[in-house]
N, C-alpha and C positions, 0 to 999 in steps of 0.2 A: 856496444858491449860485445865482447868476442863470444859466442854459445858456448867455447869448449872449458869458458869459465865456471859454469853452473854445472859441470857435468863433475862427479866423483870421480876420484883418484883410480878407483877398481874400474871402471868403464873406459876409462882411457886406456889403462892398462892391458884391458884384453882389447883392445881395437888395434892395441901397438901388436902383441902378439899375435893377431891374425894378418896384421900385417906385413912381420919379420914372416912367418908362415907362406906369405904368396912370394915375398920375395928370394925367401931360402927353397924351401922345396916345391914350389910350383912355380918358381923364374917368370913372373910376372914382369911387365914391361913397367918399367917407372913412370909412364904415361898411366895407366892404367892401374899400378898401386895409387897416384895421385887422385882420380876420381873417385876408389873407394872409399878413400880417408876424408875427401869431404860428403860423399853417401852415408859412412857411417857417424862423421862428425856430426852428418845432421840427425840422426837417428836416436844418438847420446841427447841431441839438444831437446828433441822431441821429449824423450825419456824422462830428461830431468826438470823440463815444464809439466809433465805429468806425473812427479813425485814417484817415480819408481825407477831401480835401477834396470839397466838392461838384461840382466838374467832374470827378471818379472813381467820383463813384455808380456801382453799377451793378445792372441786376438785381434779382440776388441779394439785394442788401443793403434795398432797400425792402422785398421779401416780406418780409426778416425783419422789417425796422418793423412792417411792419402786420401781422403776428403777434404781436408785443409787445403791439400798439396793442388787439388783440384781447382780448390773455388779459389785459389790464387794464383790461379792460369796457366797452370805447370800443363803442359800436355800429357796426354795418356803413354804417348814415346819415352816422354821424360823419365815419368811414375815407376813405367814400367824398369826400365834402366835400375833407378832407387831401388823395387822392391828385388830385384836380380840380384845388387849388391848386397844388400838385408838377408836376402834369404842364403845366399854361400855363408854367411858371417854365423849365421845361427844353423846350419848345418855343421859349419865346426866347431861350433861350440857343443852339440848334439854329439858328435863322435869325441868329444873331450870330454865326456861325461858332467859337462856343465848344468846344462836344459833337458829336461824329458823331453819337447816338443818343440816344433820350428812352428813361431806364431806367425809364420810370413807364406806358411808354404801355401795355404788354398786363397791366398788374398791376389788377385789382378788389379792392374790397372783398368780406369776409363776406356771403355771403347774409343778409336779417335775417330771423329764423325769423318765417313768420305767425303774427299774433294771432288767437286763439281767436274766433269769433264769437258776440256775448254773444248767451246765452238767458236767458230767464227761472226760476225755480224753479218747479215745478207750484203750489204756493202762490199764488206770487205771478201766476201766470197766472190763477188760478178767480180771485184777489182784482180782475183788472184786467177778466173778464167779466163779473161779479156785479156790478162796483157800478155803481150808479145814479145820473144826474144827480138834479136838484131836479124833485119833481113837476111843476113847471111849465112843463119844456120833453120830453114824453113824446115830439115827432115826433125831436127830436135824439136824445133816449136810443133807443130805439127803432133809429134808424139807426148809430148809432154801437156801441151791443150787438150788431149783427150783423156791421157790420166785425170787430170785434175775433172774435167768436166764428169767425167766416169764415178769416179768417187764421191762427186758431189750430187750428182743427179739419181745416184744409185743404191751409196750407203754400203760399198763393198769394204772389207775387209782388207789390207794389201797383200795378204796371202789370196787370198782369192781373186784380186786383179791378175799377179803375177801368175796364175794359175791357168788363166785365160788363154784359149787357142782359137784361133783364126776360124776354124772350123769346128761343126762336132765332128767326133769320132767316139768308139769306143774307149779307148784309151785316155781320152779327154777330159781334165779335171769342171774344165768350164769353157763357155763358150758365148759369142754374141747372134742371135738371133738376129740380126737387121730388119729381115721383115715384118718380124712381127714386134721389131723394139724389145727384146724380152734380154736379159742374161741372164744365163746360167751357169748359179755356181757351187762347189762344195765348198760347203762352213765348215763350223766346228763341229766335232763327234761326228765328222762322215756324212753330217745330213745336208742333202741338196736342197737347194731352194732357186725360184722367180722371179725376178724381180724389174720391174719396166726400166727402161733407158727416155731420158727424157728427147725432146725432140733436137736441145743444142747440143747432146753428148753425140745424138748418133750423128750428127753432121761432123761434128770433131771425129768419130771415128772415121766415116766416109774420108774425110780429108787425109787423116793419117793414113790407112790402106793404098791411100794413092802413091804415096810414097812411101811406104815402108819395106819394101822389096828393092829399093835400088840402093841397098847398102850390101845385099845377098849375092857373094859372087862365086857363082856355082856352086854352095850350099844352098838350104834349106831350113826352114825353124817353122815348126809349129805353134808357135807362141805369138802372142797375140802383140805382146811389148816384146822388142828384143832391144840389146846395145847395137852398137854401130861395127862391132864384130857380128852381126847376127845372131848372137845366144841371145835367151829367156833371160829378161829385164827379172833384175833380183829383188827384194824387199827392200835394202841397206840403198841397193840403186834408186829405187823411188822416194823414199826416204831424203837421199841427198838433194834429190833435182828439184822434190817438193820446198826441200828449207833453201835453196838457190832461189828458185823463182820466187817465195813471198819475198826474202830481200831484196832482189830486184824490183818487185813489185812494188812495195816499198810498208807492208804490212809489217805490227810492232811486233808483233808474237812470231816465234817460228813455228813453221808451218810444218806439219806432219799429218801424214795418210788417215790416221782417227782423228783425227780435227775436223775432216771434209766426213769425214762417219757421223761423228757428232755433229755439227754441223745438217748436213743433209736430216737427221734426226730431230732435234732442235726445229728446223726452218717450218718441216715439214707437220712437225704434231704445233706449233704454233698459229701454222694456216688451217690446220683438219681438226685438231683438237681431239684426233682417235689416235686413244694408246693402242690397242689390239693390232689396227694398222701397222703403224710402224714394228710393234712388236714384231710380225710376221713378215715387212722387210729389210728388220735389222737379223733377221732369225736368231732371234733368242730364244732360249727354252723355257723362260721363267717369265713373268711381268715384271715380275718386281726389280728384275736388272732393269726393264725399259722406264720404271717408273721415273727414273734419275731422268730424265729429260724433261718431267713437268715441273722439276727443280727449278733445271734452267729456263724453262718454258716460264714462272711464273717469276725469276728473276726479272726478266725482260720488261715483264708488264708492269713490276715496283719502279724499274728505269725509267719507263714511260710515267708512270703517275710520279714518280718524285720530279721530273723535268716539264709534267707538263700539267700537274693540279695546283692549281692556287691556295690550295690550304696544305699544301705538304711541305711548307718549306718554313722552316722557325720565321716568329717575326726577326725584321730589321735584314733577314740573310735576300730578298727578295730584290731583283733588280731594280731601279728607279723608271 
């Protein structure tokens, strides 16, 4: 049964009018008068399963919508979009001396729960340092095994890779310590921080240094990653070379610089089990940003008990 059956003649009728209205004096796209008209279609329908016209909305009766709208799997993106449309319709009805009140104005949508942020499997991590371009380009592989191994051993941000110089200086955003295994870098809001280099990254770096100066012809660059012109290796550049090599590599996901963040994160409160830790080498300023990784953290472990407990799995779904 079509809903715009049940709905009164007077309710269609100012929905047409609000919508001659977007389309005459506010040159609304016909894309986009068409969304409203099923927004408001549904709003009528809602209206007139709740025995009241649309100038009696009140309240009450939207929260329950978008509770309905809710528990029937509409996302909070969704919701929110609906009550956007709802609430312009009853602000002009408010300035048309229709409605005292707009029943839609202090009502939100669901929060929409954050998405996990993706990491790697430790597999597929070794699988995305280990592999090697073509013999024939050893100064990119070389640079590019150290990014990767960098990012994943360290938990740096790629603005603070990119930030990275050869040396300290004063002038110097960040820098690698070799001897003592340490980088150093600025985060975000200016605050510096420590953080150790594991023992395969600095080797990847040793290796890169060997050759990272014989693309420099008679300039110079203080930067730690440069291109093959000698400038400071850019974000969007690491970026690129990162989603290059996991295709290559032959990983399903594309691979980007907070993957190996996440990831190094992930691997790392999975083997130590201290958030505070990581909090303090991911430099975050809150916990409860690092807590999102005992998310992931206890994902992992329902993977492992759903693959490998005997009573996790329905009868009959269990291999013979």
């Amino acid at each position: 049964m079509d809903p715009a059956a049940a709905i009164d003649d007077p309710g269609l009728a100012l929905i047409e009018r609000y919508l001659a209205h977007g389309r005459v004096e506010k040159r609304l796209a016909s894309r986009t008068l068409e969304l409203y008209a099923l927004d408001l279609n549904k709003l009528a329908a809602f209206a007139a399963a709740a025995g009241v016209g649309l100038l009696q909305v009140q309240n009450h009766h939207v929260r329950r919508w978008v509770a309905q709208m809710h528990a029937q799997g509409r996302s909070g993106r969704g919701i929110a979009l609906i009550l956007s449309g709802w609430r312009g319709f009853y602000t002009w009805l408010g300035r048309s001396g229709l409605v005292s009140s707009n029943p839609v104005q202090d009502v939100r949508a669901p929060k929409a729960g954050k998405p996990l942020p993706k990491a790697l499997g430790v597999d597929e991590a070794m699988k995305l340092a280990d592999f090697e371009e073509s013999p024939d380009a050893p100064w990119f592989n070389a640079r590019d095994t150290a990014i990767v191994e960098l990012l994943y051993s360290s938990g740096l941000r790629v603005s603070e890779l990119t930030g990275l110089d050869v040396v300290a200086s004063p002038k110097a955003l960040g820098w690698i310590d070799l001897q003592a295994g340490d980088a150093h870098v600025l985060g975000k809001g200016g605050k510096r921080r420590s953080v150790p280099v594991g023992a395969q990254a600095l080797d990847a770096l040793h290796q890169w240094l060997a050759l990272r100066d014989s693309v420099l012809t008679g300039s110079s660059s203080s930067a730690l990653f440069i291109g093959q012109h000698g400038t400071r290796l850019t974000a969007q550049s690491v970026w690129q070379r990162l989603r290059r090599r996991g295709l290559q590599a032959g990983l399903a996901a594309p691979v980007h610089p907070h993957m190996l963040r996440h990831s190094f994160a992930s691997h790392v409160l999975q083997s130590s089990s201290d958030l505070r830790a990581v909090q303090e080498l991911l430099g975050h300023a809150n916990i409860s940003t690092t807590q999102v990784y005992t998310r992931l953290d206890f994902q992992h472990l329902a993977r492992a008990y759903d693959a490998a407990h005997p009573r996790a799995r329905l009868k009959g779904s269990a291999k013979p």
